[in-house]
C-alpha positions in Angstrom: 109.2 67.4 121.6 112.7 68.9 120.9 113.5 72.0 123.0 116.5 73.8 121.5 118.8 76.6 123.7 119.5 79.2 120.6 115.9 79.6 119.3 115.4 83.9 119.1 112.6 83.6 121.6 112.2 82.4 125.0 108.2 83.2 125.6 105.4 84.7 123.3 102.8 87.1 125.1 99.3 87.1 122.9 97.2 90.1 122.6 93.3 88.4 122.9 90.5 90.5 121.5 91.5 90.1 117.7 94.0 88.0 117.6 92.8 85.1 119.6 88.9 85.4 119.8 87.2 86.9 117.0 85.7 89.6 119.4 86.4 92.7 117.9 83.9 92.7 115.3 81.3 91.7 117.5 82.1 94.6 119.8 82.2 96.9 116.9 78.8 95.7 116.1 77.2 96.3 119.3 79.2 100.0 119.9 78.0 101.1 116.4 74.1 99.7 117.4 74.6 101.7 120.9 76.0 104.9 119.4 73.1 105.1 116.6 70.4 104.7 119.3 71.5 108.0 121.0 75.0 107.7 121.8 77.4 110.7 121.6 79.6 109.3 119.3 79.6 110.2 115.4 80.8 108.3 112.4 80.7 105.3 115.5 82.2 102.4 112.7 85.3 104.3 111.8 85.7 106.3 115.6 85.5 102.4 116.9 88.9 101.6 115.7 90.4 104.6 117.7 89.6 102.3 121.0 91.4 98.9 120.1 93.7 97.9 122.7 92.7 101.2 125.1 91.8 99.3 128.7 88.6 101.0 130.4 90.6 103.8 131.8 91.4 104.8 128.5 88.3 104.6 127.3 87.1 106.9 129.6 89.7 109.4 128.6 88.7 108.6 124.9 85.0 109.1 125.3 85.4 112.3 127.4 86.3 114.0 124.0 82.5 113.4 123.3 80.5 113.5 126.8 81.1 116.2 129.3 82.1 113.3 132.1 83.5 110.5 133.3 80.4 109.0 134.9 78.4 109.4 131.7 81.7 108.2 129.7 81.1 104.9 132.2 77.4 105.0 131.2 78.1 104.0 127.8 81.2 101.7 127.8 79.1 99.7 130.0 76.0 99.9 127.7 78.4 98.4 124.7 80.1 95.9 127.4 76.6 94.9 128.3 75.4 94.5 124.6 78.3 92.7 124.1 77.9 90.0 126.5 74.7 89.7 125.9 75.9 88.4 122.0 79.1 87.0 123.3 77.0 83.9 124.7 76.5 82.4 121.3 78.4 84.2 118.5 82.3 84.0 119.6 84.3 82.4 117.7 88.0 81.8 117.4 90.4 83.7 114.9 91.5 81.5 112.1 94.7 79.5 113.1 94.5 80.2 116.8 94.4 76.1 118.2 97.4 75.3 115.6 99.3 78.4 116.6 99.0 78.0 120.0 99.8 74.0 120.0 102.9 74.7 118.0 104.3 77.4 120.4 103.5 74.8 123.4 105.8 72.4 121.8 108.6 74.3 121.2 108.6 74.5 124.7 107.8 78.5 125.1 106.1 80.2 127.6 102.9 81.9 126.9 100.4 84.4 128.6 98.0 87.1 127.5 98.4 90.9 127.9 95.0 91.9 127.6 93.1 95.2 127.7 90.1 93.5 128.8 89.6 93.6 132.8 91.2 90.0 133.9 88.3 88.6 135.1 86.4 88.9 131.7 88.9 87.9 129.4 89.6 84.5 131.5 85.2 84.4 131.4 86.2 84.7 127.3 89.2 82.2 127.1 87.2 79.7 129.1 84.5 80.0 127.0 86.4 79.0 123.9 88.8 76.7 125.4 91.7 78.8 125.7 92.9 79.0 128.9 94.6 76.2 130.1 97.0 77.3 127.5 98.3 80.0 129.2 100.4 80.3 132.6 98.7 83.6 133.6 96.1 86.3 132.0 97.6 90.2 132.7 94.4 92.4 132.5 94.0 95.9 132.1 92.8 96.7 135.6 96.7 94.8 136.6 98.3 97.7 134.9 98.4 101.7 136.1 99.0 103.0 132.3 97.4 100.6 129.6 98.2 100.0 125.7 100.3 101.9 124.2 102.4 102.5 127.0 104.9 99.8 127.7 103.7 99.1 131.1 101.4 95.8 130.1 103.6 94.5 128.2 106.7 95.1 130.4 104.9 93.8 133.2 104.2 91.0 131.3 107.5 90.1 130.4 108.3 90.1 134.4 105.6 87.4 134.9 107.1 85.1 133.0 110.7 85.9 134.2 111.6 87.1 130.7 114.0 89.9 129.5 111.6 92.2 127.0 114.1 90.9 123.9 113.4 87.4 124.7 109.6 87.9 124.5 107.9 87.7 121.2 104.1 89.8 121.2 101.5 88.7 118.9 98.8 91.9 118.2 96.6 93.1 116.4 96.2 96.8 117.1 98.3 100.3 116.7 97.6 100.4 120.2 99.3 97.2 121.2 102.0 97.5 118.9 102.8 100.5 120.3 103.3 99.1 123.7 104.9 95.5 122.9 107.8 97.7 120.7 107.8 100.4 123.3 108.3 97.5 126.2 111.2 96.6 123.8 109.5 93.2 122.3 109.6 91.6 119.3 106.2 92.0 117.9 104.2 90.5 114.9 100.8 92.2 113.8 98.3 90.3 112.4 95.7 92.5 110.8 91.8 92.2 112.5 90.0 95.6 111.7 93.5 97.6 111.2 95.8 96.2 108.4 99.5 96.8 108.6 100.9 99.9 108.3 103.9 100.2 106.0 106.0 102.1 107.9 105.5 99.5 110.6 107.6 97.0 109.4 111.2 98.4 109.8 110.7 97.8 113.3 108.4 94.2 113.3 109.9 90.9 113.7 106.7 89.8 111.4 103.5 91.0 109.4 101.4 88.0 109.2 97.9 87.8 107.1 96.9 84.7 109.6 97.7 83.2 112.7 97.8 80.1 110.2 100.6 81.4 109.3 102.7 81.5 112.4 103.6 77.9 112.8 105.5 78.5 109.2 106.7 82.1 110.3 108.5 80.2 113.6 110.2 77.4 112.0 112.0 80.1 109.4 113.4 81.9 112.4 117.0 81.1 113.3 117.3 78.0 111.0 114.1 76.3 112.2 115.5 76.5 115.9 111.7 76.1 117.3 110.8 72.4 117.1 
């Protein structure tokens, strides 16, 4: 392994739900299952993507636009979250890319951790699971932060964890959400499309619009000469 001083970025910081583990879908799945069997939500498959990336409290705020509190807002996040795990025992599965991704930024020598909106607890339950976790120094969870995605706050806190400046800290995400708070904390941020494609008018301020983590290993090496590996 060849570590080089002038590569662009000193650390990456990975969304999870979406970009690592193929978990939205399954989520989706079980929300839209939940809100047809007497939930308050309508149109549930399209109002599902409003709450990629939002950590429980903003859930709470999202689902008060349909229930008249937040106890019965609780009631039904934890209906889905409990549909979910239920599932989650035998049908997650990895994104595409993810193990070569992942092995290439661990031999360039970067550091890595996930900013999460899942509660900390859970997503290390998920990374385990899949064999994720030893590659990461630390998991930041939604319940670590006061103001989740898109506010900076995860993302900036994340960046301190690692000891990181945000322009040394590349972000990896999937949602509006997210990229909202990676380019808000001041990160360079790549999307990689799960339920939400790119949006054209993100890309004057992304580092990268990838179809596939497959893609990243190819997308680092291009950066700065090939100053990665």
């Amino acid at each position: 392994m060849t570590v080089l001083t002038d590569r662009p970025y000193l650390g990456v910081l990975w969304d999870m739900d979406g970009v690592l583990i193929d978990s939205e879908r399954l989520v989706r799945a079980v929300f839209v299952d939940v809100m047809t069997g007497g939930g308050p939500v309508p149109d549930p498959e399209q109002r599902y993507l409003e709450t990629i990336g939002l950590n429980r409290t903003g859930l709470i705020q999202w689902f008060l636009q349909f229930v008249p509190d937040e106890t019965t807002a609780e009631f039904w996040i934890d209906q889905t979250r409990d549909g979910f795990n239920a599932r989650a025992k035998t049908e997650l599965e990895l994104k595409p890319g993810v193990i070569d991704a992942l092995n290439h930024v661990r031999d360039a020598g970067l550091r890595q951790m996930v900013v999460t909106s899942t509660r900390t607890t859970m997503a290390e339950d998920k990374l385990a699971r899949v064999g994720l976790l030893d590659y990461f120094t630390e998991v930041l969870g939604g319940d670590q932060v006061a103001q989740g995605k898109p506010h900076p706050e995860p993302y900036q806190k994340g960046c301190e964890r690692l000891g990181l400046q945000s322009h040394q800290a590349l972000a990896i995400e999937d949602s509006p959400n997210g990229v909202r708070s990676a380019l808000a904390a001041g990160c360079a941020v790549i999307h990689v499309p799960d339920l939400i494609e790119t949006d054209p008018d993100w890309h004057a301020d992304l580092a990268g619009a990838l179809d596939s983590l497959a893609d990243l290993p190819r997308w680092m090496t291009q950066q700065e000469g090939g100053h990665w590996l």
